[in-house]
PDB file as gemmi writes it, atoms N, CA and C in Angstrom:
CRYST1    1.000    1.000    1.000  90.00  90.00  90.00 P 1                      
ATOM      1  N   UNK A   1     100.110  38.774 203.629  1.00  0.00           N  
ATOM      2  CA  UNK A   1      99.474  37.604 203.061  1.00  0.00           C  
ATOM      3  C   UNK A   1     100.496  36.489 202.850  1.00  0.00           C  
ATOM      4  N   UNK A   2     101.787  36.952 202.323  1.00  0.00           N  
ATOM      5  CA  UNK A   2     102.826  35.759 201.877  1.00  0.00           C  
ATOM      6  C   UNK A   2     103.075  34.946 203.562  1.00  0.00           C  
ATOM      7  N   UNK A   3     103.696  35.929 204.223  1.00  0.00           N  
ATOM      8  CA  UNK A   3     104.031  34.884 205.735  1.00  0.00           C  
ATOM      9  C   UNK A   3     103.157  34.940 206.338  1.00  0.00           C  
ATOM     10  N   UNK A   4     101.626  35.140 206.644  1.00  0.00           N  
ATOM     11  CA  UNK A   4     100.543  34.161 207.287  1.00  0.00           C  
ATOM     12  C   UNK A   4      99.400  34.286 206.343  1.00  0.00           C  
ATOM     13  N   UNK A   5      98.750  34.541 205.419  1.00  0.00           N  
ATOM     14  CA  UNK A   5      97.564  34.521 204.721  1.00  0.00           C  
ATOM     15  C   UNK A   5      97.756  33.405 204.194  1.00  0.00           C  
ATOM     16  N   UNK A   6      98.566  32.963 203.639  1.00  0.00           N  
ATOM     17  CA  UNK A   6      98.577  31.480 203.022  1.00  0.00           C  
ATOM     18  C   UNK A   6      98.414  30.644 203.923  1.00  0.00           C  
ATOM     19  N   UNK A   7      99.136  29.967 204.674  1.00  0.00           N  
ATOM     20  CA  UNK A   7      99.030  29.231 205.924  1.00  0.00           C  
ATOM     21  C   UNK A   7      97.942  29.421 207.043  1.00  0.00           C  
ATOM     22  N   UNK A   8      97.121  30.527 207.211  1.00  0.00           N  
ATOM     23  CA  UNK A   8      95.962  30.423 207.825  1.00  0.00           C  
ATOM     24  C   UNK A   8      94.768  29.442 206.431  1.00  0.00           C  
ATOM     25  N   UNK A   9      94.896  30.360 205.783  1.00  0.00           N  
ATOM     26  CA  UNK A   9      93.943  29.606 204.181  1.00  0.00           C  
ATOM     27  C   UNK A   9      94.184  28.305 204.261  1.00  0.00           C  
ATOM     28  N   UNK A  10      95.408  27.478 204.353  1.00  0.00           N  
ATOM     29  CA  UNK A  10      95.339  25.880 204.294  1.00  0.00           C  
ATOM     30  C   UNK A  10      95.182  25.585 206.010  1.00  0.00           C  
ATOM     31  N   UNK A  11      95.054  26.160 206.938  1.00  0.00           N  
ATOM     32  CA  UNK A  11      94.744  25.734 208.085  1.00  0.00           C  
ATOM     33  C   UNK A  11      93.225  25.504 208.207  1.00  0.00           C  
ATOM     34  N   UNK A  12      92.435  26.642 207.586  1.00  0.00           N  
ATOM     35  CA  UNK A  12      91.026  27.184 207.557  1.00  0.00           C  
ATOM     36  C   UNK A  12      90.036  26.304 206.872  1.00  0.00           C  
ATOM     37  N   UNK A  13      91.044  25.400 205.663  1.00  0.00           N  
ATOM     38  CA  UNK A  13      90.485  24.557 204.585  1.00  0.00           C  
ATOM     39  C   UNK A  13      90.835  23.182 205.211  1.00  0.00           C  
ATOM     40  N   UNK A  14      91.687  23.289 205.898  1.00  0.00           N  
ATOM     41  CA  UNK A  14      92.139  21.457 206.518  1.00  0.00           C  
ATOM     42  C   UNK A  14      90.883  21.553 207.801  1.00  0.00           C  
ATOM     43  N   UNK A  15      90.960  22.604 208.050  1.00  0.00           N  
ATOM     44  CA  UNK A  15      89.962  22.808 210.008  1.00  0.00           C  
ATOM     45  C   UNK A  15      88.124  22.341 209.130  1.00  0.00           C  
ATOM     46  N   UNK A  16      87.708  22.725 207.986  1.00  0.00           N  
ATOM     47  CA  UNK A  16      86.572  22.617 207.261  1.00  0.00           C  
ATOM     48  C   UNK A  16      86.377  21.272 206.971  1.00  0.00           C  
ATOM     49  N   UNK A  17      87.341  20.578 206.093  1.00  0.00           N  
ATOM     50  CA  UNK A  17      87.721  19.169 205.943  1.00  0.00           C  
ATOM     51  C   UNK A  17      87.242  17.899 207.142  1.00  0.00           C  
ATOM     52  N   UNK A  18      88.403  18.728 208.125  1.00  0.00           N  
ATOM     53  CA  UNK A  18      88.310  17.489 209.267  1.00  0.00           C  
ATOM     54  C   UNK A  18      86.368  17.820 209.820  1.00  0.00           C  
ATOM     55  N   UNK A  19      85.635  19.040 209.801  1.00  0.00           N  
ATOM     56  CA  UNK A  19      84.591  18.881 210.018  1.00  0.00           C  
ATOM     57  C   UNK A  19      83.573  18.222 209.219  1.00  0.00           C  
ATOM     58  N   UNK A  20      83.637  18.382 207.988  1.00  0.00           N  
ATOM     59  CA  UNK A  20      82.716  17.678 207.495  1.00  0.00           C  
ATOM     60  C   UNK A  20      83.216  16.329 207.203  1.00  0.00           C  
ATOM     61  N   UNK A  21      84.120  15.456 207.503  1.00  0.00           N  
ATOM     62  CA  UNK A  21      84.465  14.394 207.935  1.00  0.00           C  
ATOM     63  C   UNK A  21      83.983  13.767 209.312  1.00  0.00           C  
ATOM     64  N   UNK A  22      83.908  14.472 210.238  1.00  0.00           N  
ATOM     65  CA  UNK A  22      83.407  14.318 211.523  1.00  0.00           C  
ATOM     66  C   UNK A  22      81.787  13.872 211.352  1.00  0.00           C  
ATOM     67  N   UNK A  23      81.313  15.134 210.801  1.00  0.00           N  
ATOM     68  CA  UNK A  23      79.830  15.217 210.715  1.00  0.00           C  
ATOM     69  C   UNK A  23      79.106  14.151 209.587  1.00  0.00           C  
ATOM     70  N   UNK A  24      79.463  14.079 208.631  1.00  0.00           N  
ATOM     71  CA  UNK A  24      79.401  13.120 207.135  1.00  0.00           C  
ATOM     72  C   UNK A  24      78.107  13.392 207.070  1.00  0.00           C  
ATOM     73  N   UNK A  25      77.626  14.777 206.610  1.00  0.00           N  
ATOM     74  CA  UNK A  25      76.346  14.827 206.288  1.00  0.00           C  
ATOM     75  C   UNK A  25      75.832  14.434 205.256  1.00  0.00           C  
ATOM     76  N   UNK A  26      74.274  13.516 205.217  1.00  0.00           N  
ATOM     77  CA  UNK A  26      74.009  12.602 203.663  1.00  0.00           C  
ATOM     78  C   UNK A  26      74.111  13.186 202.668  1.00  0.00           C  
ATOM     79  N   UNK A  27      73.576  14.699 202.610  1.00  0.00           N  
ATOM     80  CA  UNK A  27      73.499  15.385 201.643  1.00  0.00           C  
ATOM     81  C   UNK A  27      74.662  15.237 200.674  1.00  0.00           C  
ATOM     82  N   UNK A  28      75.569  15.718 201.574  1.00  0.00           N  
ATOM     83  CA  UNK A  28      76.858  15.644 200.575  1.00  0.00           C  
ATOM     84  C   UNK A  28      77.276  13.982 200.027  1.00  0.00           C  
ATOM     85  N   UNK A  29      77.438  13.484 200.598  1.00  0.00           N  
ATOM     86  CA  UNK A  29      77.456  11.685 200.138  1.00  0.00           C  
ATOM     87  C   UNK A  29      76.903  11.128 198.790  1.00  0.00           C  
ATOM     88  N   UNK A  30      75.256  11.993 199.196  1.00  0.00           N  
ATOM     89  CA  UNK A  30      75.065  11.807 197.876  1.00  0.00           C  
ATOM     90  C   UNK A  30      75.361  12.497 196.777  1.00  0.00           C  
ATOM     91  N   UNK A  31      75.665  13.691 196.924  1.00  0.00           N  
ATOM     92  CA  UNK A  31      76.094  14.394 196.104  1.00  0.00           C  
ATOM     93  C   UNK A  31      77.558  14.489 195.329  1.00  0.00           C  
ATOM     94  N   UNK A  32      78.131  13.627 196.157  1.00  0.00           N  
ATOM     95  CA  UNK A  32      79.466  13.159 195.845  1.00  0.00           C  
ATOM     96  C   UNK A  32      79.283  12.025 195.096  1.00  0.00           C  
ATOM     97  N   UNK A  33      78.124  11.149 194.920  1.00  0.00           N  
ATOM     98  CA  UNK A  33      78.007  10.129 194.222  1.00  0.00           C  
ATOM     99  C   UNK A  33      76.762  10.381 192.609  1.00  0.00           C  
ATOM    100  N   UNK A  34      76.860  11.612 192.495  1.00  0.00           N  
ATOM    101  CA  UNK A  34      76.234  12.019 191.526  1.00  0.00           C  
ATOM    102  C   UNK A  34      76.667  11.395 190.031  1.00  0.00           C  
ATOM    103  N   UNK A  35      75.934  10.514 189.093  1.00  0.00           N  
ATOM    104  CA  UNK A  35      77.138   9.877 188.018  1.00  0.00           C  
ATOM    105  C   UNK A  35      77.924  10.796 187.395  1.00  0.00           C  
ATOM    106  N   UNK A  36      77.451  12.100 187.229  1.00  0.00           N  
ATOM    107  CA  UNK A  36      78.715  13.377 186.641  1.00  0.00           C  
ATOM    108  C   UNK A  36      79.522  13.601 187.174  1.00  0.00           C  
ATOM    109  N   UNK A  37      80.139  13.507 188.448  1.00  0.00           N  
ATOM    110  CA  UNK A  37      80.645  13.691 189.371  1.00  0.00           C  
ATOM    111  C   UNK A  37      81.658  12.229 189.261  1.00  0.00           C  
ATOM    112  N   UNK A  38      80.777  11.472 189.706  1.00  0.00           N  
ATOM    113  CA  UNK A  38      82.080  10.140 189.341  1.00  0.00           C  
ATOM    114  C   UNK A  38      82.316  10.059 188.061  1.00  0.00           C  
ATOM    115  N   UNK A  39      81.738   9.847 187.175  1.00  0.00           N  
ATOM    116  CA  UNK A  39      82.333  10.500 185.783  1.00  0.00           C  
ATOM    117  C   UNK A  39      83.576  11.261 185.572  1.00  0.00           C  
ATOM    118  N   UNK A  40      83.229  12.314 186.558  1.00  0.00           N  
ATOM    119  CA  UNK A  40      84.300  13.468 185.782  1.00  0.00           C  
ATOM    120  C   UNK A  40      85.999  12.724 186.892  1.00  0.00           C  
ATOM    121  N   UNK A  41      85.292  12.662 188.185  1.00  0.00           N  
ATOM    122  CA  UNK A  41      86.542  12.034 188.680  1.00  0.00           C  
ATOM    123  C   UNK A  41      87.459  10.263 188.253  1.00  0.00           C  
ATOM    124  N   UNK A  42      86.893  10.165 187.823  1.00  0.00           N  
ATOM    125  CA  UNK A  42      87.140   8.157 187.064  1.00  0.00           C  
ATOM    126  C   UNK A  42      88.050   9.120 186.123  1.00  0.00           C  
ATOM    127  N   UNK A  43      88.244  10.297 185.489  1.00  0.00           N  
ATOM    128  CA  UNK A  43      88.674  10.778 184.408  1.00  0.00           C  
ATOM    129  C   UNK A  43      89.786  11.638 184.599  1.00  0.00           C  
ATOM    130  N   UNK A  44      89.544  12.064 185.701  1.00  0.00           N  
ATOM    131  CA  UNK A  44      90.486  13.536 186.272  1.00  0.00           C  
ATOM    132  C   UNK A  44      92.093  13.388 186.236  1.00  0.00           C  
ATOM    133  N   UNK A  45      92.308  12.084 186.375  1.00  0.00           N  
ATOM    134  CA  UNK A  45      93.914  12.043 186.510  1.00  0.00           C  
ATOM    135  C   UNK A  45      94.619  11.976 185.216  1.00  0.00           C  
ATOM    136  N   UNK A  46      94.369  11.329 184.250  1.00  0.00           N  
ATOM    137  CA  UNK A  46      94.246  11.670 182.827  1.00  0.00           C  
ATOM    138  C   UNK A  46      94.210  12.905 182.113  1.00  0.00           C  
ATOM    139  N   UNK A  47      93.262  13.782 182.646  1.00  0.00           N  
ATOM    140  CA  UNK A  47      92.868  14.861 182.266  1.00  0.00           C  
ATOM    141  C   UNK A  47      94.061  16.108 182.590  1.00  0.00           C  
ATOM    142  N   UNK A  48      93.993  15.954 184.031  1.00  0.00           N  
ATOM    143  CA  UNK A  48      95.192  16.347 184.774  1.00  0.00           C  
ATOM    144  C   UNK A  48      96.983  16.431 184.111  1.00  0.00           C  
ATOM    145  N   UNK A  49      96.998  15.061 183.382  1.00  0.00           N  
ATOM    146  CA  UNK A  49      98.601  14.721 183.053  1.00  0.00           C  
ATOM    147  C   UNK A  49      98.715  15.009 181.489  1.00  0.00           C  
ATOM    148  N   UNK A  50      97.726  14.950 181.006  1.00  0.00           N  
ATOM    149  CA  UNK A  50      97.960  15.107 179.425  1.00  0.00           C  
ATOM    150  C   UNK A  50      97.046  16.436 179.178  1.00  0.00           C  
ATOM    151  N   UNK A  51      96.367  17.500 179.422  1.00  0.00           N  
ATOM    152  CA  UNK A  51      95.447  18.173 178.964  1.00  0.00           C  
ATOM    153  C   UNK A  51      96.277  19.471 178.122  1.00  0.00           C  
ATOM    154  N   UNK A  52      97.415  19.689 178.846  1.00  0.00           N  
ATOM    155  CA  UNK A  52      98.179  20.772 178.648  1.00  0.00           C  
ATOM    156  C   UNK A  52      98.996  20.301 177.034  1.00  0.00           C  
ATOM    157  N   UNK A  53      99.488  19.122 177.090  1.00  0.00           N  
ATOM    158  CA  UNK A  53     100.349  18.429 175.936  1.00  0.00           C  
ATOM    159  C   UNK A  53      98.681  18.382 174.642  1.00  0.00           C  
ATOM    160  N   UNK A  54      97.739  17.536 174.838  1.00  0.00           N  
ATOM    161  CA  UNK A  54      96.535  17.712 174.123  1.00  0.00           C  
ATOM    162  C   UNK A  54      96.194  18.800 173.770  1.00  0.00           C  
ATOM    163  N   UNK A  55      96.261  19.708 174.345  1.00  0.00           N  
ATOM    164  CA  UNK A  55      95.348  21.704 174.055  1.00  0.00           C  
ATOM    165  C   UNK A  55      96.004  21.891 173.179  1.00  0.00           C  
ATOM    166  N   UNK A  56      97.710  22.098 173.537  1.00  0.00           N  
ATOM    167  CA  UNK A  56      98.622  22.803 172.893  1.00  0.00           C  
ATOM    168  C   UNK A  56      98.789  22.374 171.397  1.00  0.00           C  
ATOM    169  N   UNK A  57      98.657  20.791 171.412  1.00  0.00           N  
ATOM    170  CA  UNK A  57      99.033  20.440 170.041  1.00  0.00           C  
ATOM    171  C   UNK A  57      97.821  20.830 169.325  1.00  0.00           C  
ATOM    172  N   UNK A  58      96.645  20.622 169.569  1.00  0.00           N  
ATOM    173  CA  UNK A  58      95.696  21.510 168.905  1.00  0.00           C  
ATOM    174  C   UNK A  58      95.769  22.547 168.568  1.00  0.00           C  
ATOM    175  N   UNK A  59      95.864  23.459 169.239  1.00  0.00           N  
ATOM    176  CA  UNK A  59      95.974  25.085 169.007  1.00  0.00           C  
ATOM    177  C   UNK A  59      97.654  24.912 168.233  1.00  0.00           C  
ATOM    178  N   UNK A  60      98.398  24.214 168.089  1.00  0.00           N  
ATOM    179  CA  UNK A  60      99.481  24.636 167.133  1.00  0.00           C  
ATOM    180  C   UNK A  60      99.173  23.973 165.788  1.00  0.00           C  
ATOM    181  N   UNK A  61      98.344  23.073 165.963  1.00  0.00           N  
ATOM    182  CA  UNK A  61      98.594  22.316 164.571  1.00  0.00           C  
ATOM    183  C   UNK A  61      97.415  23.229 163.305  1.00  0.00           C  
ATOM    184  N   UNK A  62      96.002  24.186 164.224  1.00  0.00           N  
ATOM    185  CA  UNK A  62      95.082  24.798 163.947  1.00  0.00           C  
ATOM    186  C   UNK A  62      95.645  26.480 163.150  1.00  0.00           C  
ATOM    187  N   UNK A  63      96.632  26.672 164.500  1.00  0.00           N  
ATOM    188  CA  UNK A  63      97.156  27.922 164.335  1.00  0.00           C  
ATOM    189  C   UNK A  63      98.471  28.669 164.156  1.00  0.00           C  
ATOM    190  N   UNK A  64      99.217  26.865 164.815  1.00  0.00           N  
ATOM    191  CA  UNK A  64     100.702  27.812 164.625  1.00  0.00           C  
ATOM    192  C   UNK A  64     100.976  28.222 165.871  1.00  0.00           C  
ATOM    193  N   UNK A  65     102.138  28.876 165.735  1.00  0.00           N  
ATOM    194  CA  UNK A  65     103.122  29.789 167.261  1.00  0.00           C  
ATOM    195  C   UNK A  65     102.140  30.436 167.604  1.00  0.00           C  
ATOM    196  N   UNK A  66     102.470  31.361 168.623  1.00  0.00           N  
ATOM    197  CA  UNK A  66     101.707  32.382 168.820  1.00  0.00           C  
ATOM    198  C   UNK A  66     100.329  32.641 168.500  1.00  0.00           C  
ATOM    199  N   UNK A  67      99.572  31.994 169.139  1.00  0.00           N  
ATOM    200  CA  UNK A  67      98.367  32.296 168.811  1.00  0.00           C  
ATOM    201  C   UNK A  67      97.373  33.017 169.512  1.00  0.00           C  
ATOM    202  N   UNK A  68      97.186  33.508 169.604  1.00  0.00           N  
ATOM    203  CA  UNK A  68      96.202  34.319 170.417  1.00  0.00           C  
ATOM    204  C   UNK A  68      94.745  34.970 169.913  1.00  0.00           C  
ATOM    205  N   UNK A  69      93.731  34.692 170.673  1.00  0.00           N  
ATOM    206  CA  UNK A  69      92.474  35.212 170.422  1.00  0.00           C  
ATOM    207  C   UNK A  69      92.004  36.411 169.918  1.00  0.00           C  
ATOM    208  N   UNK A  70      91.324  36.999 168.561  1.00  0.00           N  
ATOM    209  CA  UNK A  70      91.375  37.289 168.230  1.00  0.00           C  
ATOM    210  C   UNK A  70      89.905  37.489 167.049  1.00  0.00           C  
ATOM    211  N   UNK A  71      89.313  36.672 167.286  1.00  0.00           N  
ATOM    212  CA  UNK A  71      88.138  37.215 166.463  1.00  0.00           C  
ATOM    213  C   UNK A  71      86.809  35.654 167.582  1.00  0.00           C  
ATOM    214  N   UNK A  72      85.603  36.249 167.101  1.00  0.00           N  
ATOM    215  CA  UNK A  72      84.786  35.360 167.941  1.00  0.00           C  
ATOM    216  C   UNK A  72      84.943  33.462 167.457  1.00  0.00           C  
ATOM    217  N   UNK A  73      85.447  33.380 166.697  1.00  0.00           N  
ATOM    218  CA  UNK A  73      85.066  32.060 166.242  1.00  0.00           C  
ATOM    219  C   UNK A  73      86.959  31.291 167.026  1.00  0.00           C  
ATOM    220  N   UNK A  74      87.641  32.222 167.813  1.00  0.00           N  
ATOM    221  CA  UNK A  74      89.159  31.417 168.297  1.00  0.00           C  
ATOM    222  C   UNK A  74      88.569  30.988 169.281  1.00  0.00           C  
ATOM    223  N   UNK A  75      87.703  31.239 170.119  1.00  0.00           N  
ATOM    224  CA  UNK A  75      87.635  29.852 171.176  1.00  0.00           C  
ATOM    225  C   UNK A  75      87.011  28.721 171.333  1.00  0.00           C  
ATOM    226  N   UNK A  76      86.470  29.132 169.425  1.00  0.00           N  
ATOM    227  CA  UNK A  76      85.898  27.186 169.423  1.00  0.00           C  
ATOM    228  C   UNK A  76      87.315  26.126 169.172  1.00  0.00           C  
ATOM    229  N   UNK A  77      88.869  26.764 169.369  1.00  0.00           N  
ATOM    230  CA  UNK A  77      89.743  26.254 169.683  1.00  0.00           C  
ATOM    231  C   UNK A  77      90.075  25.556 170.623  1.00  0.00           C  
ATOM    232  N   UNK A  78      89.795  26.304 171.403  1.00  0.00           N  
ATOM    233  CA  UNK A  78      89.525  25.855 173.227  1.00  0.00           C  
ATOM    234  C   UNK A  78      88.894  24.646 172.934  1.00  0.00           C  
ATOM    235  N   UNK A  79      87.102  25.137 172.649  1.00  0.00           N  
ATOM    236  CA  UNK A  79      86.529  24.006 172.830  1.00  0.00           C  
ATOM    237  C   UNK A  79      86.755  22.762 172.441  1.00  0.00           C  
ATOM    238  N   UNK A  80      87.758  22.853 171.470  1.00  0.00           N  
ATOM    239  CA  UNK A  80      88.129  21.372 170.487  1.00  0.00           C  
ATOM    240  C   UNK A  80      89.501  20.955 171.407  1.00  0.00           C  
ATOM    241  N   UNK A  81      90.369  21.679 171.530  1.00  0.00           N  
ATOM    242  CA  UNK A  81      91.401  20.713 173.041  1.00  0.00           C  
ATOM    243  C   UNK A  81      90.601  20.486 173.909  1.00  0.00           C  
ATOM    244  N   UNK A  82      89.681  20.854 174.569  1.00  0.00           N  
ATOM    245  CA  UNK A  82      88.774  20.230 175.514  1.00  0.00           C  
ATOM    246  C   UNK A  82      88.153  18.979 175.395  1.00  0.00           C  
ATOM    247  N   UNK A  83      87.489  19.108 174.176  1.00  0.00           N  
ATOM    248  CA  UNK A  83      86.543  17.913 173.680  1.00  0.00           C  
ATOM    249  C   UNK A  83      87.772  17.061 173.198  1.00  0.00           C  
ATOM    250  N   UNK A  84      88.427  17.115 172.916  1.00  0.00           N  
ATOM    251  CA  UNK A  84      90.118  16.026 172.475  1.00  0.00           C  
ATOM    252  C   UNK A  84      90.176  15.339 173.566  1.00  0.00           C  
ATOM    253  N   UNK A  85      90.755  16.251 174.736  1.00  0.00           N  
ATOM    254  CA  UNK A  85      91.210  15.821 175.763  1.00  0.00           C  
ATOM    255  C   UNK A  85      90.260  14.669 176.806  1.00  0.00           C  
ATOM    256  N   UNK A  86      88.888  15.537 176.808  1.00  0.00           N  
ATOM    257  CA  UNK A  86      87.709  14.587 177.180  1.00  0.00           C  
ATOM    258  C   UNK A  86      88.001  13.299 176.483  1.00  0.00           C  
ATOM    259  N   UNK A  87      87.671  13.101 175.111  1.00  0.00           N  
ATOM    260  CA  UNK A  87      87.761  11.682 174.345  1.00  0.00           C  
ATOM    261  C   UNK A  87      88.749  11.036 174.056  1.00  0.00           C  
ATOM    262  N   UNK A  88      90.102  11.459 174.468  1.00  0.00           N  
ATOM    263  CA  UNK A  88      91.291  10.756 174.770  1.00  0.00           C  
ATOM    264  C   UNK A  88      91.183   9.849 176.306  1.00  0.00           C  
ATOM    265  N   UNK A  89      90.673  11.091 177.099  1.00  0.00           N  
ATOM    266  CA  UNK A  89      90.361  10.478 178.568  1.00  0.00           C  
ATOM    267  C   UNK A  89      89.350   9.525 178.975  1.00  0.00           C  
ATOM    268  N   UNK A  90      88.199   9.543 177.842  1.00  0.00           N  
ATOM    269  CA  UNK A  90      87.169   8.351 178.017  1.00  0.00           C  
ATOM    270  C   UNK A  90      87.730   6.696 177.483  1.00  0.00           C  
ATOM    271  N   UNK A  91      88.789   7.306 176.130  1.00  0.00           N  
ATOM    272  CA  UNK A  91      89.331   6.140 175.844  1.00  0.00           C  
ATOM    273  C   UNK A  91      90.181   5.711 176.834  1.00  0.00           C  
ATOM    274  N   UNK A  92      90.963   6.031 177.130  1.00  0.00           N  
ATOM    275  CA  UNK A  92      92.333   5.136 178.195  1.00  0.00           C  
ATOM    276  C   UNK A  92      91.559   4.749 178.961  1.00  0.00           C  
ATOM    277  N   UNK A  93      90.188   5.570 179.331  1.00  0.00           N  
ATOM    278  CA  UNK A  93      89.854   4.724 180.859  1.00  0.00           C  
ATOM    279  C   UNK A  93      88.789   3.453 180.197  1.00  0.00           C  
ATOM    280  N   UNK A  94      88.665   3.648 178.934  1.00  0.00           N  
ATOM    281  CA  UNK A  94      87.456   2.326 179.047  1.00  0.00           C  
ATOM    282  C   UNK A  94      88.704   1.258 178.761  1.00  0.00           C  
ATOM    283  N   UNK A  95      89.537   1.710 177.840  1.00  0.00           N  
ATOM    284  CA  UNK A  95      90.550   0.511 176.833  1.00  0.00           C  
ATOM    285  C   UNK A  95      91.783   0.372 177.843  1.00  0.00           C  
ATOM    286  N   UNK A  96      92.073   1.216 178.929  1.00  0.00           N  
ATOM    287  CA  UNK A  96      93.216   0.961 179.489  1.00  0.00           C  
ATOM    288  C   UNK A  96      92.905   0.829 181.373  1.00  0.00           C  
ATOM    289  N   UNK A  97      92.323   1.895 182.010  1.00  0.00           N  
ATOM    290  CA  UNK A  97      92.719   2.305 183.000  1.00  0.00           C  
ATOM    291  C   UNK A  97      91.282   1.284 183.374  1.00  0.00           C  
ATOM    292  N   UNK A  98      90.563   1.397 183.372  1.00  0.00           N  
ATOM    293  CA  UNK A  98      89.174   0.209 183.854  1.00  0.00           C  
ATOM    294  C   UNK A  98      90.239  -1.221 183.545  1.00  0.00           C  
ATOM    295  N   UNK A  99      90.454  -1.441 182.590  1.00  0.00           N  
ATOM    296  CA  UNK A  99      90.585  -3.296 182.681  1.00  0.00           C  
ATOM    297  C   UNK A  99      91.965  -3.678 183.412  1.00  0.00           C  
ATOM    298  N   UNK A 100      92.483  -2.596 184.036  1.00  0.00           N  
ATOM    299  CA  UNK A 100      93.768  -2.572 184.257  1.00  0.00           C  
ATOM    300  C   UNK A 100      93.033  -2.632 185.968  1.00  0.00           C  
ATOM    301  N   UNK A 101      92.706  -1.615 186.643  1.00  0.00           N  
ATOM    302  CA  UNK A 101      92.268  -1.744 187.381  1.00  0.00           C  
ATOM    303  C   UNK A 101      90.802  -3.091 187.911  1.00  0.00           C  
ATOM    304  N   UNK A 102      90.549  -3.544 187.535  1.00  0.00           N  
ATOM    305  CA  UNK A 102      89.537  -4.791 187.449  1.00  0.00           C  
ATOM    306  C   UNK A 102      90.824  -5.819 187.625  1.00  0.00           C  
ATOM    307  N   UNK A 103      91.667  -6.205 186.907  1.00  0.00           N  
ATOM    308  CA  UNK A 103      92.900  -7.261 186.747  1.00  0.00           C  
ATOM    309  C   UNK A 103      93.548  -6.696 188.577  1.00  0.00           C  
ATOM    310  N   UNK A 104      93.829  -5.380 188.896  1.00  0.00           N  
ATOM    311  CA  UNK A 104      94.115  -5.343 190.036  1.00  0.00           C  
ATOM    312  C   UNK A 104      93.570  -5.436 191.314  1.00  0.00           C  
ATOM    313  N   UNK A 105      92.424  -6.092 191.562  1.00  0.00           N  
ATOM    314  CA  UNK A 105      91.151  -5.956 192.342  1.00  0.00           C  
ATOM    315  C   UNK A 105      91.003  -7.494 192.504  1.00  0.00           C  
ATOM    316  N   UNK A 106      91.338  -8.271 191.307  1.00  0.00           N  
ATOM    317  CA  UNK A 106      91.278  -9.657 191.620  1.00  0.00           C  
ATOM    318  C   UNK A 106      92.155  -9.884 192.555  1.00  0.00           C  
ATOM    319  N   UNK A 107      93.429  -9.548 192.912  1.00  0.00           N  
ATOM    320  CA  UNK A 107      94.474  -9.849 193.774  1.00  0.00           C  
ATOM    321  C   UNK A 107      94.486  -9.047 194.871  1.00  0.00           C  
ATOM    322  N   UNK A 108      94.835  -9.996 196.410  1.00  0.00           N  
ATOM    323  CA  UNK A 108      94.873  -9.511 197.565  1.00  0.00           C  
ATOM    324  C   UNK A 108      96.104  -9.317 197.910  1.00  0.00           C  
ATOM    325  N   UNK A 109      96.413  -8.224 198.664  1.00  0.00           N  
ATOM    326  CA  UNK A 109      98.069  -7.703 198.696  1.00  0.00           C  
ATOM    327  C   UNK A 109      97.902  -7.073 200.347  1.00  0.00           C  
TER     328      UNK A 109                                                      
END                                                                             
């Protein structure tokens, strides 16, 4: 698997790619334009760079070092770095990353 299972897998996934690029079936188009979908992607890069720094400080400031799961009510922990991270990420993009991008759209480069 290490010297060809990997490299067939990204050959297999690039060979899938370039087809449904070829083909551009509507279905998917629209489904790529679903508002949850652009939603979640308008958000993803954000989410992506800070989610790990956001979780963690939650779960330390809740629990401390070492924390680990442990009775039913620890992964409404989770759910609260999640929901953090979500409403950190809705803010930058309405207060930062939207008007920032709009200001860059006026100009041709």
């Amino acid at each position: 698997m290490v010297n060809v299972g990997y490299a067939l897998i990204a050959a297999a996934c690039g060979l899938l790619v370039l087809i449904v690029a070829a083909i551009r079936p509507p279905t998917l188009g629209r489904a790529l334009r679903l508002p949850l979908l652009t939603h979640l992607g308008r958000r993803s890069f954000f989410v992506y760079l800070w989610h790990a720094l956001i979780g963690q400080t939650i779960i330390q400031q809740w629990t401390g070092p070492g924390w680990t799961i442990v009775s039913w009510s620890d992964p409404l922990i989770i759910i609260a770095g999640i929901g953090a991270t979500w409403l950190a990420a809705m803010l930058s993009w309405n207060f930062f990353e939207a008007p920032l991008i709009s200001i860059g759209r006026k100009f041709a480069y």
